[in-house]
PyMOL Python script that loads the backbone (N, CA, C, O; Angstrom):
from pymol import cmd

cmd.read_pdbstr("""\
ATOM      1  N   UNK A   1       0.847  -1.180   0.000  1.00  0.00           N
ATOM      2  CA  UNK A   1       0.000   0.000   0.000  1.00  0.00           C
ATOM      3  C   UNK A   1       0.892   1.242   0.000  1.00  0.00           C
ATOM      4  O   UNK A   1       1.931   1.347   0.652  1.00  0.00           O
ATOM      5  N   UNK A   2       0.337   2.225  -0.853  1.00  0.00           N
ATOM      6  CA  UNK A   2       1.078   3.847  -0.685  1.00  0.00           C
ATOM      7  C   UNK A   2       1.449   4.671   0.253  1.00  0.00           C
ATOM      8  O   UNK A   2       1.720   4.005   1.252  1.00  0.00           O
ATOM      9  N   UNK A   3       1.538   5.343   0.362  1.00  0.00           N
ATOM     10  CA  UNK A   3       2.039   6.488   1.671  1.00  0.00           C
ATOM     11  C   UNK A   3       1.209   7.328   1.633  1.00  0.00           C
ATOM     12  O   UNK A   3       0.990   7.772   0.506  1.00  0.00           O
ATOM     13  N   UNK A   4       0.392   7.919   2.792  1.00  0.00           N
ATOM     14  CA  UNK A   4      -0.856   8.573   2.545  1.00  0.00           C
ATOM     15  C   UNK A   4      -0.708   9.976   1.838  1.00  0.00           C
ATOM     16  O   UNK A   4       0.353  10.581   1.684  1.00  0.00           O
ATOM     17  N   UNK A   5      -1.997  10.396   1.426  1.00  0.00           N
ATOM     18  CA  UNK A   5      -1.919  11.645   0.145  1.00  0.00           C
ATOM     19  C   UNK A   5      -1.575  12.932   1.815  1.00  0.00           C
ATOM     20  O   UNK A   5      -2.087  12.613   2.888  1.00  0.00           O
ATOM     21  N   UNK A   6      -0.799  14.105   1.727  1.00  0.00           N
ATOM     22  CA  UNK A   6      -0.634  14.927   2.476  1.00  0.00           C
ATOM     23  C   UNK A   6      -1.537  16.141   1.814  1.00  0.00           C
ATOM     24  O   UNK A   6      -1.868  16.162   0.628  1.00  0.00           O
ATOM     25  N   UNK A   7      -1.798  16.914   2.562  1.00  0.00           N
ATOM     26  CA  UNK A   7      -3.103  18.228   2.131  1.00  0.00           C
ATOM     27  C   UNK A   7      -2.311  19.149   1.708  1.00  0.00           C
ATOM     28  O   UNK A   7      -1.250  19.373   2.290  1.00  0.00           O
ATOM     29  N   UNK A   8      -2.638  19.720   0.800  1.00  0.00           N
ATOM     30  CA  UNK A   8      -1.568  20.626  -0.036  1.00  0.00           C
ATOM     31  C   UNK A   8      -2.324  22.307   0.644  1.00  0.00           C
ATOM     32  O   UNK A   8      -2.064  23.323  -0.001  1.00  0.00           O
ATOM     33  N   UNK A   9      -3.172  22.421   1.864  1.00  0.00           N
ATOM     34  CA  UNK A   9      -3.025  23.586   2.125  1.00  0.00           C
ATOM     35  C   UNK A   9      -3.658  24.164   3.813  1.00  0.00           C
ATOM     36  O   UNK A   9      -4.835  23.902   3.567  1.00  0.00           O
ATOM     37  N   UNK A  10      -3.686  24.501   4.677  1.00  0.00           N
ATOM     38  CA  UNK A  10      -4.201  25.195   5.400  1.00  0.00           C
ATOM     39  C   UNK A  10      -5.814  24.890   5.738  1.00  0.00           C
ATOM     40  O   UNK A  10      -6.263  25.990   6.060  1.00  0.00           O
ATOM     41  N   UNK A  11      -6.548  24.215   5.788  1.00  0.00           N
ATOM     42  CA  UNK A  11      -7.757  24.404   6.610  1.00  0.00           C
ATOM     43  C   UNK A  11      -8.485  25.910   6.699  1.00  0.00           C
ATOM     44  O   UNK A  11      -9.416  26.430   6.084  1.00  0.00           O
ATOM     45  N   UNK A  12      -7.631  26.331   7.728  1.00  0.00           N
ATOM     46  CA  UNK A  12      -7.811  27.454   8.320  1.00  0.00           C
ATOM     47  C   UNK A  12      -7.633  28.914   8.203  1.00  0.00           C
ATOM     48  O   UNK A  12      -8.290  29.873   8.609  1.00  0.00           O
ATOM     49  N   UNK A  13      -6.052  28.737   7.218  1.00  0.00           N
ATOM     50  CA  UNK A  13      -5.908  30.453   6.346  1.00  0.00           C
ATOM     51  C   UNK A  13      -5.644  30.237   5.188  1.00  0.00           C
ATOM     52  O   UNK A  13      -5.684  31.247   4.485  1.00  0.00           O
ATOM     53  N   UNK A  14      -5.296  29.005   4.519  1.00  0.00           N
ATOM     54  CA  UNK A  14      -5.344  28.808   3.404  1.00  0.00           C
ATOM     55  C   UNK A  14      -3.549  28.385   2.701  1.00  0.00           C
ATOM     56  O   UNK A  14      -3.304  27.915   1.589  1.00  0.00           O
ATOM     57  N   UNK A  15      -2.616  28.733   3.732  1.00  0.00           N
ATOM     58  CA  UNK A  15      -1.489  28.621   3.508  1.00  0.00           C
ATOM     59  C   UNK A  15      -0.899  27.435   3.067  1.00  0.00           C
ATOM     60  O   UNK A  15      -1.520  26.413   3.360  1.00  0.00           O
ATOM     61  N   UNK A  16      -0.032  27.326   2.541  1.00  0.00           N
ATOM     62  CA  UNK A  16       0.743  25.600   2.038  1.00  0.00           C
ATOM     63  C   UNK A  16       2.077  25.419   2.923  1.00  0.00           C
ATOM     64  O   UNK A  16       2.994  24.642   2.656  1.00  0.00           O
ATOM     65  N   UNK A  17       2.012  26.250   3.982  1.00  0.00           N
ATOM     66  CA  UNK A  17       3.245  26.333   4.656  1.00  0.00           C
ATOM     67  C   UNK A  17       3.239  24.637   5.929  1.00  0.00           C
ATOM     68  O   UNK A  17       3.679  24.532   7.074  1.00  0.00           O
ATOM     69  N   UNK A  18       2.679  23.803   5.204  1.00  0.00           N
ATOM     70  CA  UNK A  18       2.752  22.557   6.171  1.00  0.00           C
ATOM     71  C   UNK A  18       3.478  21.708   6.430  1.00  0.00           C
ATOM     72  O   UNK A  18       4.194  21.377   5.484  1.00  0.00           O
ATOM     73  N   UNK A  19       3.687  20.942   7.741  1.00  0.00           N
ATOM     74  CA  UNK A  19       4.461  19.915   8.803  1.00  0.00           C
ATOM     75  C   UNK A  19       3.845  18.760   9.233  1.00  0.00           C
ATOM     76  O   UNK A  19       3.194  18.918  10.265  1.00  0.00           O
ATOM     77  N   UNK A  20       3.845  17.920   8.882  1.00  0.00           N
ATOM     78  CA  UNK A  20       3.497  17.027   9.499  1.00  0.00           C
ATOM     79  C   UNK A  20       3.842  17.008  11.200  1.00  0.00           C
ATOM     80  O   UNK A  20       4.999  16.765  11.544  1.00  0.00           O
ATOM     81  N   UNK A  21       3.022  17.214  12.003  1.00  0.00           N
ATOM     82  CA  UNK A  21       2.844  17.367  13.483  1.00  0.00           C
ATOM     83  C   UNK A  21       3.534  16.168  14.242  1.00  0.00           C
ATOM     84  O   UNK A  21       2.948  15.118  13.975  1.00  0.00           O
ATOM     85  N   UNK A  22       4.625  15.991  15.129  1.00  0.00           N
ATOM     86  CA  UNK A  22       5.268  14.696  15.583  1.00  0.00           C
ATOM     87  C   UNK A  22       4.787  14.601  17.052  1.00  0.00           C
ATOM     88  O   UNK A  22       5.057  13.699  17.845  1.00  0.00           O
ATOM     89  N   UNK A  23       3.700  16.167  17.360  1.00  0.00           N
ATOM     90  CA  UNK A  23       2.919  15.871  18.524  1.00  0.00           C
ATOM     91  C   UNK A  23       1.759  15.510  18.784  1.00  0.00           C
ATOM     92  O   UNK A  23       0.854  16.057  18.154  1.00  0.00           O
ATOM     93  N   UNK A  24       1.387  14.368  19.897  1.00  0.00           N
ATOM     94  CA  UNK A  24      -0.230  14.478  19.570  1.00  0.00           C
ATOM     95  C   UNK A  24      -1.129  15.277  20.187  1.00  0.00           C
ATOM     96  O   UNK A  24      -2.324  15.162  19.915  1.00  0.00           O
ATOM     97  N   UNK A  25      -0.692  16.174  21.078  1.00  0.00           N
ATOM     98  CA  UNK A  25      -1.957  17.312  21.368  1.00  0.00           C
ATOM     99  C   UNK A  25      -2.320  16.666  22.356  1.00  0.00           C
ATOM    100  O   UNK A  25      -3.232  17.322  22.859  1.00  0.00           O
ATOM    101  N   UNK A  26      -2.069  15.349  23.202  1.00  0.00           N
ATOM    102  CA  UNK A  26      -3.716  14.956  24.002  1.00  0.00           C
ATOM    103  C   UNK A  26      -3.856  14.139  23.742  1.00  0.00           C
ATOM    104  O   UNK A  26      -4.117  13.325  24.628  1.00  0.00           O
ATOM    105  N   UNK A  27      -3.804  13.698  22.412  1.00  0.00           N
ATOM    106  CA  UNK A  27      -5.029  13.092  21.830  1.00  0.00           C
ATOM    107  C   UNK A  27      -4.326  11.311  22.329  1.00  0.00           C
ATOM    108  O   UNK A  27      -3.275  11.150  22.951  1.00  0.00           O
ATOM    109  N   UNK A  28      -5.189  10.265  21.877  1.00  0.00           N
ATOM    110  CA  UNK A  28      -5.025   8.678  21.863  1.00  0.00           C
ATOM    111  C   UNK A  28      -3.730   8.775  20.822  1.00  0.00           C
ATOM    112  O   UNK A  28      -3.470   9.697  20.048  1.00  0.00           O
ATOM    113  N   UNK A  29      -2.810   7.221  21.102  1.00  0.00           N
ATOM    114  CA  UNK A  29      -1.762   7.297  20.274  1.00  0.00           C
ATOM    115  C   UNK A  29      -2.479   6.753  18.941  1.00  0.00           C
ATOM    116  O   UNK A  29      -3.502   6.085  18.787  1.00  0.00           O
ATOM    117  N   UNK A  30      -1.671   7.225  18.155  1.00  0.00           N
ATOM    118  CA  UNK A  30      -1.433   6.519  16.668  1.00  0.00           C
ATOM    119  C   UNK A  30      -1.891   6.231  16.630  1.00  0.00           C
ATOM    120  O   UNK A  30      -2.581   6.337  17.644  1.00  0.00           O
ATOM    121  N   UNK A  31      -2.636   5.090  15.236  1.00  0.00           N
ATOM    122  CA  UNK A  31      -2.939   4.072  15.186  1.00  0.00           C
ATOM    123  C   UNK A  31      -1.199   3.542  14.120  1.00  0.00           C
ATOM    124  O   UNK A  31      -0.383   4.249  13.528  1.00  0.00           O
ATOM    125  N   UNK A  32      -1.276   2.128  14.306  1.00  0.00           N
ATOM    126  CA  UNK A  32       0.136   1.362  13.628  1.00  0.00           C
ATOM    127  C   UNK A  32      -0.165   2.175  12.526  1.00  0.00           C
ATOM    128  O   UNK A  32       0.433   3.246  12.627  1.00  0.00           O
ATOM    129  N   UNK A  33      -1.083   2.071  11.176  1.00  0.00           N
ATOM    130  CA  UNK A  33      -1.040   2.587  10.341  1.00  0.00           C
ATOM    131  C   UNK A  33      -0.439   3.286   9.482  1.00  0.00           C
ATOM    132  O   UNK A  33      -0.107   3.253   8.297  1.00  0.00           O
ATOM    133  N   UNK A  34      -0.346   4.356  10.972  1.00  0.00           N
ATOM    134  CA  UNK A  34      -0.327   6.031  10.245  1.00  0.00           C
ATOM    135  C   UNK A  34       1.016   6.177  10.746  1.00  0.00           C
ATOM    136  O   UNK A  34       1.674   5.414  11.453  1.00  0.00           O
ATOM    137  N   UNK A  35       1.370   7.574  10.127  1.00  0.00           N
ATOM    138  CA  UNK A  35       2.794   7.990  10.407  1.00  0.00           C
ATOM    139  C   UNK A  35       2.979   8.729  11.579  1.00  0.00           C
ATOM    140  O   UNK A  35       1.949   9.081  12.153  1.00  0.00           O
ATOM    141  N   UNK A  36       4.502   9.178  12.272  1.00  0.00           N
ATOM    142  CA  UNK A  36       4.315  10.759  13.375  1.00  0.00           C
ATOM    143  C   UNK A  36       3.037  11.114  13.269  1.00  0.00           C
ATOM    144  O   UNK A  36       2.385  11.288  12.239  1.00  0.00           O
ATOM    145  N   UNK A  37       2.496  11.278  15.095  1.00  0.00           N
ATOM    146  CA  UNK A  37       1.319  12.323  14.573  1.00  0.00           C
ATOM    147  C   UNK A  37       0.204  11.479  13.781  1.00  0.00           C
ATOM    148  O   UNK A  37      -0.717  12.058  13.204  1.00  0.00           O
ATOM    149  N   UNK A  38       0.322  10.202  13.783  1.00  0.00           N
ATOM    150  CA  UNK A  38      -1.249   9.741  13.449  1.00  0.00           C
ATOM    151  C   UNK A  38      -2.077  11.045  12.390  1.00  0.00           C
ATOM    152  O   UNK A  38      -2.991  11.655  12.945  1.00  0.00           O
ATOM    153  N   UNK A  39      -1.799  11.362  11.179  1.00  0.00           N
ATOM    154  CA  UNK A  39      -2.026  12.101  10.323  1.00  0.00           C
ATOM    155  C   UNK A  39      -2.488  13.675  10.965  1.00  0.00           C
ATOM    156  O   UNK A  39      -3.562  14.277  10.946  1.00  0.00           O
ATOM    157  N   UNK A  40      -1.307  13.968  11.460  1.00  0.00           N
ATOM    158  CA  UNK A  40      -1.343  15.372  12.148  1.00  0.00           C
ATOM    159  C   UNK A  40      -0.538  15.993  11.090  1.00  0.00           C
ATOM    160  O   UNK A  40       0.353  15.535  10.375  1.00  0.00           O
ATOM    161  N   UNK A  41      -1.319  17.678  11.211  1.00  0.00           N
ATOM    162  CA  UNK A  41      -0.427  18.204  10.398  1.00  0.00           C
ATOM    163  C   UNK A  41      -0.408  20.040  11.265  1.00  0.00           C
ATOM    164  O   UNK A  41      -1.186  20.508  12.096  1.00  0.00           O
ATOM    165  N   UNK A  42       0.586  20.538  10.728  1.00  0.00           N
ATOM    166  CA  UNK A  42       0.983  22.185  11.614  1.00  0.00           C
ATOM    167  C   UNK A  42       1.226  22.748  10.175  1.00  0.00           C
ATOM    168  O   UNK A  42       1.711  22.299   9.137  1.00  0.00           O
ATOM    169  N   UNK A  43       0.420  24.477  10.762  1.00  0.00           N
ATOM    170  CA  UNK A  43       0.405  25.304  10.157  1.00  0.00           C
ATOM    171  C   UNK A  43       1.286  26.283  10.327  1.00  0.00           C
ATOM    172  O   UNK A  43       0.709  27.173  10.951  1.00  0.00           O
ATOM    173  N   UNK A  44       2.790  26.695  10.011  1.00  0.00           N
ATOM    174  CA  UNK A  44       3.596  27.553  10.601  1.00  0.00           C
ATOM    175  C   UNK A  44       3.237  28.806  10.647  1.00  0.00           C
ATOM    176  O   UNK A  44       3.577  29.621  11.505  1.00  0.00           O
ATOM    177  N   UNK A  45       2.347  29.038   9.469  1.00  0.00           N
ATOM    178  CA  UNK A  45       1.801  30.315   9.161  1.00  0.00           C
ATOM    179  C   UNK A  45       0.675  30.968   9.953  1.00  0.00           C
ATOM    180  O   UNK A  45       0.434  32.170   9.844  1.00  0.00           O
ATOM    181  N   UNK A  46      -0.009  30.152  10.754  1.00  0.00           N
ATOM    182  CA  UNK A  46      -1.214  30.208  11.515  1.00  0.00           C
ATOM    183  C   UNK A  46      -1.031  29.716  12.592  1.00  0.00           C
ATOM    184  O   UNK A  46      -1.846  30.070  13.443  1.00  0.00           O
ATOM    185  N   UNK A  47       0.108  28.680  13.064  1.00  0.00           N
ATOM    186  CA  UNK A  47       0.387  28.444  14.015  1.00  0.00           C
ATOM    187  C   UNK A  47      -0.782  27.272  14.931  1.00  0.00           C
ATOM    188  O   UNK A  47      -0.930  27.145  16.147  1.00  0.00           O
ATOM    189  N   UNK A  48      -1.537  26.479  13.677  1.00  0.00           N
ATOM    190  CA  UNK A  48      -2.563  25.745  13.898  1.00  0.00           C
ATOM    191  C   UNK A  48      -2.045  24.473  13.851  1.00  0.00           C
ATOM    192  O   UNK A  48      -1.069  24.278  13.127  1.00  0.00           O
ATOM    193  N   UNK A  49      -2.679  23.264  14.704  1.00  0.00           N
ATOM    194  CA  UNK A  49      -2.398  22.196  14.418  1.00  0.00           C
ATOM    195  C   UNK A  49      -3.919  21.438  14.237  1.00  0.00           C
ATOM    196  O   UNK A  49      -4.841  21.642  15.027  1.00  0.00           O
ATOM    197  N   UNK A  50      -4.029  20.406  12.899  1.00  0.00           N
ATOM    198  CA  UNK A  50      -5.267  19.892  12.994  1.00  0.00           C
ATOM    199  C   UNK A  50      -5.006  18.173  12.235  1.00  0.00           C
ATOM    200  O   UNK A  50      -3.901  17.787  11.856  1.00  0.00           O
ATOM    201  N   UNK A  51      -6.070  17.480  12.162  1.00  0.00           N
ATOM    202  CA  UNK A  51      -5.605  16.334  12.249  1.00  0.00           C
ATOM    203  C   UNK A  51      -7.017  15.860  11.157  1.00  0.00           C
ATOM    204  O   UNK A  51      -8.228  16.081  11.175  1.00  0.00           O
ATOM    205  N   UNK A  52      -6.048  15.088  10.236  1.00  0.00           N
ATOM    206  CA  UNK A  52      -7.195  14.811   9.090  1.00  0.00           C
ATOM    207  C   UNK A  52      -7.340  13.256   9.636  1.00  0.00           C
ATOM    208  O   UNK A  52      -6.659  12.425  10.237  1.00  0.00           O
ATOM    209  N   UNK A  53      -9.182  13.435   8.814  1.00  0.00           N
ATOM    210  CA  UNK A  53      -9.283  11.533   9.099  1.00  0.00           C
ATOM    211  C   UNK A  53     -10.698  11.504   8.159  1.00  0.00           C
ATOM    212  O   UNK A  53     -11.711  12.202   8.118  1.00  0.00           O
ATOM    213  N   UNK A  54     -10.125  10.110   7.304  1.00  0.00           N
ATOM    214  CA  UNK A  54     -10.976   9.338   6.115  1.00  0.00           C
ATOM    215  C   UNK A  54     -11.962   8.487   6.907  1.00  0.00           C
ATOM    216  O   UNK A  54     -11.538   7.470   7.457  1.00  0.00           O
ATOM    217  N   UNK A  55     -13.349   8.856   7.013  1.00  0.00           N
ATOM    218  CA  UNK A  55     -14.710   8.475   7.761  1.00  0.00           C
ATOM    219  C   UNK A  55     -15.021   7.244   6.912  1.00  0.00           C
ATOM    220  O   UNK A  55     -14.950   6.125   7.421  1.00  0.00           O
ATOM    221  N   UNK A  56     -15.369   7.418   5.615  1.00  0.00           N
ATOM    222  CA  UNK A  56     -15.422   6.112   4.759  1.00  0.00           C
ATOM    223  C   UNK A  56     -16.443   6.519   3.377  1.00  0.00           C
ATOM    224  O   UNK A  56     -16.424   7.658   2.910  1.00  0.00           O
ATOM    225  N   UNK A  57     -17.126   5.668   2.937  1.00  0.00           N
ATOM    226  CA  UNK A  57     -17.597   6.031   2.058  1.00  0.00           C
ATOM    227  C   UNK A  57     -18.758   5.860   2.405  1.00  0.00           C
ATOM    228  O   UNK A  57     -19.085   5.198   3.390  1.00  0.00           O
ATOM    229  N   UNK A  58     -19.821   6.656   1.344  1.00  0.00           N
ATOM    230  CA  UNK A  58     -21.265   7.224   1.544  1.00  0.00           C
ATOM    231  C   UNK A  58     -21.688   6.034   0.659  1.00  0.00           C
ATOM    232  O   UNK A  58     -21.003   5.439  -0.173  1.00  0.00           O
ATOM    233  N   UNK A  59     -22.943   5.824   1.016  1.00  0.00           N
ATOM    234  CA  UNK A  59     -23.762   4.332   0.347  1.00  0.00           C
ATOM    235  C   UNK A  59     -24.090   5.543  -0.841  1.00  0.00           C
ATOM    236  O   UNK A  59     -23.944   6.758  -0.714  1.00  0.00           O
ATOM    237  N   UNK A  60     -24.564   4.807  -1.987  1.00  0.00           N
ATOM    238  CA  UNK A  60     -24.789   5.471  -3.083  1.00  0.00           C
ATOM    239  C   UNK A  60     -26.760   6.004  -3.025  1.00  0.00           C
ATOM    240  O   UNK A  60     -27.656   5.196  -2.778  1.00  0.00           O
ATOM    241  N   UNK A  61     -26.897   6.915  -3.205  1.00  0.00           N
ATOM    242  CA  UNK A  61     -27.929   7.901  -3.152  1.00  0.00           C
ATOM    243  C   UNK A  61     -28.344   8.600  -1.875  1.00  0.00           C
ATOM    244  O   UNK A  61     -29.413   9.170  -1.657  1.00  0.00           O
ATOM    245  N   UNK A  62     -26.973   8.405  -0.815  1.00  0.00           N
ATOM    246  CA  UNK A  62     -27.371   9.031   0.420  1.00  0.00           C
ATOM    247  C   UNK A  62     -26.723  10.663   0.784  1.00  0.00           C
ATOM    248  O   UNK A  62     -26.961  11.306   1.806  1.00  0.00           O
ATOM    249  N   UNK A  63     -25.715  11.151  -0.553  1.00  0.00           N
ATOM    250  CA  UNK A  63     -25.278  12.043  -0.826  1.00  0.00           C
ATOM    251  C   UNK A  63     -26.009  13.266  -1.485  1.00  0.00           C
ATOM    252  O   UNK A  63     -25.925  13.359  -2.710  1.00  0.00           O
ATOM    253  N   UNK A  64     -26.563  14.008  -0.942  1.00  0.00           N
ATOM    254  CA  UNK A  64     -27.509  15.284  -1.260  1.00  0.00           C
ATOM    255  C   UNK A  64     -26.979  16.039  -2.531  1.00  0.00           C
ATOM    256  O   UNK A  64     -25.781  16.295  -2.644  1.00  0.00           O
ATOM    257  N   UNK A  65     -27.873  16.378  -3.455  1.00  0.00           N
ATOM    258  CA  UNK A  65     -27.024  17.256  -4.555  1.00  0.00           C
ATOM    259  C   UNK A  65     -27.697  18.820  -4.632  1.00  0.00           C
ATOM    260  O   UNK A  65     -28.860  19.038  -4.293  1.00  0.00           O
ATOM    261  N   UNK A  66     -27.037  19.567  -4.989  1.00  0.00           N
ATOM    262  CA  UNK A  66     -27.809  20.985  -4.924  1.00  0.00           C
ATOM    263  C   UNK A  66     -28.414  20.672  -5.326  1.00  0.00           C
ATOM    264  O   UNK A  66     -28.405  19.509  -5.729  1.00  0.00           O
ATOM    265  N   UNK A  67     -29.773  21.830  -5.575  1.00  0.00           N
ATOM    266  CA  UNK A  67     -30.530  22.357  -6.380  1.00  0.00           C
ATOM    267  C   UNK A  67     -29.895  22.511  -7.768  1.00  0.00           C
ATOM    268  O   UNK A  67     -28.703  22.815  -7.739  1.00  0.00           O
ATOM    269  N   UNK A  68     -30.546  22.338  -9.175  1.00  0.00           N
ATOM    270  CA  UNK A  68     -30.389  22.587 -10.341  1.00  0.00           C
ATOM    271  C   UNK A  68     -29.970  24.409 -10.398  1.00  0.00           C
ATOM    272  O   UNK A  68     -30.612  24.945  -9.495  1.00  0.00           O
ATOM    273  N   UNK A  69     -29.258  25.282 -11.040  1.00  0.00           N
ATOM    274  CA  UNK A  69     -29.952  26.320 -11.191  1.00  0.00           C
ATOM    275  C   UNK A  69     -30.830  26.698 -11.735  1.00  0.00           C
ATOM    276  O   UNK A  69     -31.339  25.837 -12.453  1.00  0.00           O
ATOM    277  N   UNK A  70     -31.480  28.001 -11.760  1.00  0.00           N
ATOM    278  CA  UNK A  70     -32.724  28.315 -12.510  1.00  0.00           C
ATOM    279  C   UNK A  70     -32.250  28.600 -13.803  1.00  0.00           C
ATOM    280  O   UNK A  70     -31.234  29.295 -13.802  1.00  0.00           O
ATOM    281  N   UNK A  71     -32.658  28.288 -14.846  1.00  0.00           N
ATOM    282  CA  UNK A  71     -32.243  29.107 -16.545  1.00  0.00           C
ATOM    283  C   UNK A  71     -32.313  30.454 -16.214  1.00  0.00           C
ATOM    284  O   UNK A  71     -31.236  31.036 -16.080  1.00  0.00           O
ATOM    285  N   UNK A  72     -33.235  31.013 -16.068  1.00  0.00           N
ATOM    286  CA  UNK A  72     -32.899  32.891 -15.933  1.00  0.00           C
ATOM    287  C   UNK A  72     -32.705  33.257 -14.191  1.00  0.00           C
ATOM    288  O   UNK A  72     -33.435  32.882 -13.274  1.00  0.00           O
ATOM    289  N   UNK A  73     -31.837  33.856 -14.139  1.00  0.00           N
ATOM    290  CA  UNK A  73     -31.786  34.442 -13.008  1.00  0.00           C
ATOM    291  C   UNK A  73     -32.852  35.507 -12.618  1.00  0.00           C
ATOM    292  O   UNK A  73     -33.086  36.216 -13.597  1.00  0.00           O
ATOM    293  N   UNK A  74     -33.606  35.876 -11.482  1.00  0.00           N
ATOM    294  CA  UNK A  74     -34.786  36.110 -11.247  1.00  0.00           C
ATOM    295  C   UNK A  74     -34.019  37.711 -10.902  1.00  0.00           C
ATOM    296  O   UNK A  74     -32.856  37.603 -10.514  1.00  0.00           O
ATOM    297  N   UNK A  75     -34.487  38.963 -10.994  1.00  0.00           N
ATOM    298  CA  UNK A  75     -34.197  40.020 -10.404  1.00  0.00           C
ATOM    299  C   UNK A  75     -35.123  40.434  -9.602  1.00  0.00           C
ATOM    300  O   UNK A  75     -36.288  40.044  -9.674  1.00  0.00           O
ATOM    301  N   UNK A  76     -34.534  41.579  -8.443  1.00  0.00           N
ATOM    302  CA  UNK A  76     -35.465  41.334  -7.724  1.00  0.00           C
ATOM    303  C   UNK A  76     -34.837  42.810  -7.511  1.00  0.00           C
ATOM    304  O   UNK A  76     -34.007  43.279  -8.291  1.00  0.00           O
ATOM    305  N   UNK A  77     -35.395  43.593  -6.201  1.00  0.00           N
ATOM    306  CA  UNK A  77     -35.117  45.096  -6.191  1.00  0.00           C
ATOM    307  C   UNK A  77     -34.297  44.898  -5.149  1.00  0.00           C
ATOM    308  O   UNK A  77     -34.189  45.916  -4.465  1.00  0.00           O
ATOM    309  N   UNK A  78     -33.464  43.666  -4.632  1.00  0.00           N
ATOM    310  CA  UNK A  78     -32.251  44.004  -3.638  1.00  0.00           C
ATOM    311  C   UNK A  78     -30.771  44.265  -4.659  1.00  0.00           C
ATOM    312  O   UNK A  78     -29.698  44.834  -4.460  1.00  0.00           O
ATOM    313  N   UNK A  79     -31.290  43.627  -5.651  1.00  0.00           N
ATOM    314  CA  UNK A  79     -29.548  43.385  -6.578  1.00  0.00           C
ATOM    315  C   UNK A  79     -30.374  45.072  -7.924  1.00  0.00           C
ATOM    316  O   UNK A  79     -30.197  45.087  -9.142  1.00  0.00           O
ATOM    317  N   UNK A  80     -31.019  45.964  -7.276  1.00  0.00           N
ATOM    318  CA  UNK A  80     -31.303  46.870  -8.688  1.00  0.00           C
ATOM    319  C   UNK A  80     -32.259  46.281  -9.735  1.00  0.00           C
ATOM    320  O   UNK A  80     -32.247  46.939 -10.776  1.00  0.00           O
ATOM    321  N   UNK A  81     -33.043  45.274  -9.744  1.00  0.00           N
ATOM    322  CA  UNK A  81     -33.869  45.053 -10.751  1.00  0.00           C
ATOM    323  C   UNK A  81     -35.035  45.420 -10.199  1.00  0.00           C
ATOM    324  O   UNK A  81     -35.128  45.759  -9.019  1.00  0.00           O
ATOM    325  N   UNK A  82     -36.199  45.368 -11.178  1.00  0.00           N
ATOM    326  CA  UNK A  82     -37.511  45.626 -10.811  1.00  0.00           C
ATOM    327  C   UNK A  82     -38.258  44.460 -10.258  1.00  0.00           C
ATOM    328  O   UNK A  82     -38.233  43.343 -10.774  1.00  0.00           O
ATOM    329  N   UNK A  83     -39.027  44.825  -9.016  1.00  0.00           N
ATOM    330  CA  UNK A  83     -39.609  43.849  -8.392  1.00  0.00           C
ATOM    331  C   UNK A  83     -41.116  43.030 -10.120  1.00  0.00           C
ATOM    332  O   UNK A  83     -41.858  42.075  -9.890  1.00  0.00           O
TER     333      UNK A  83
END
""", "prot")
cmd.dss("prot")
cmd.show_as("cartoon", "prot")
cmd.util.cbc("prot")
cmd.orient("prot")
């Protein structure tokens, strides 16, 4: 098996300035699995630490989809059109 995919950015401010975290905060150890940090990662830029985790997969049709959009956009007198 591969080496897990790492997040190419920030959560929180958006930065790519990331570390994989070699602390756990508190938290339960590891699991064998995972690497340092049981998939912890630090934000130098924000000074955040947060910790990703794969829940699993969604049964198929239990995933909500927007709304369609409308063909014409409706104006209304908050955006300047006529009610």
């Amino acid at each position: 098996m591969s080496e897990r995919a790492a997040p190419f950015y920030c959560p929180y401010c958006g930065d790519e300035d990331l570390f994989p975290s070699e602390e756990g905060g508190g938290s339960p150890p590891p699991e064998r699995s995972r690497g340092p940090g049981g998939g912890s990662w630090e934000c130098r830029a924000c000074s955040r630490a947060f910790r990703l985790k794969f829940l699993g997969l969604l049964a198929p049709g239990t995933a909500k989809s927007a709304p369609p959009p409308s063909a014409a956009p409706s104006a209304s007198a908050s955006d300047g059109g006529t009610p």
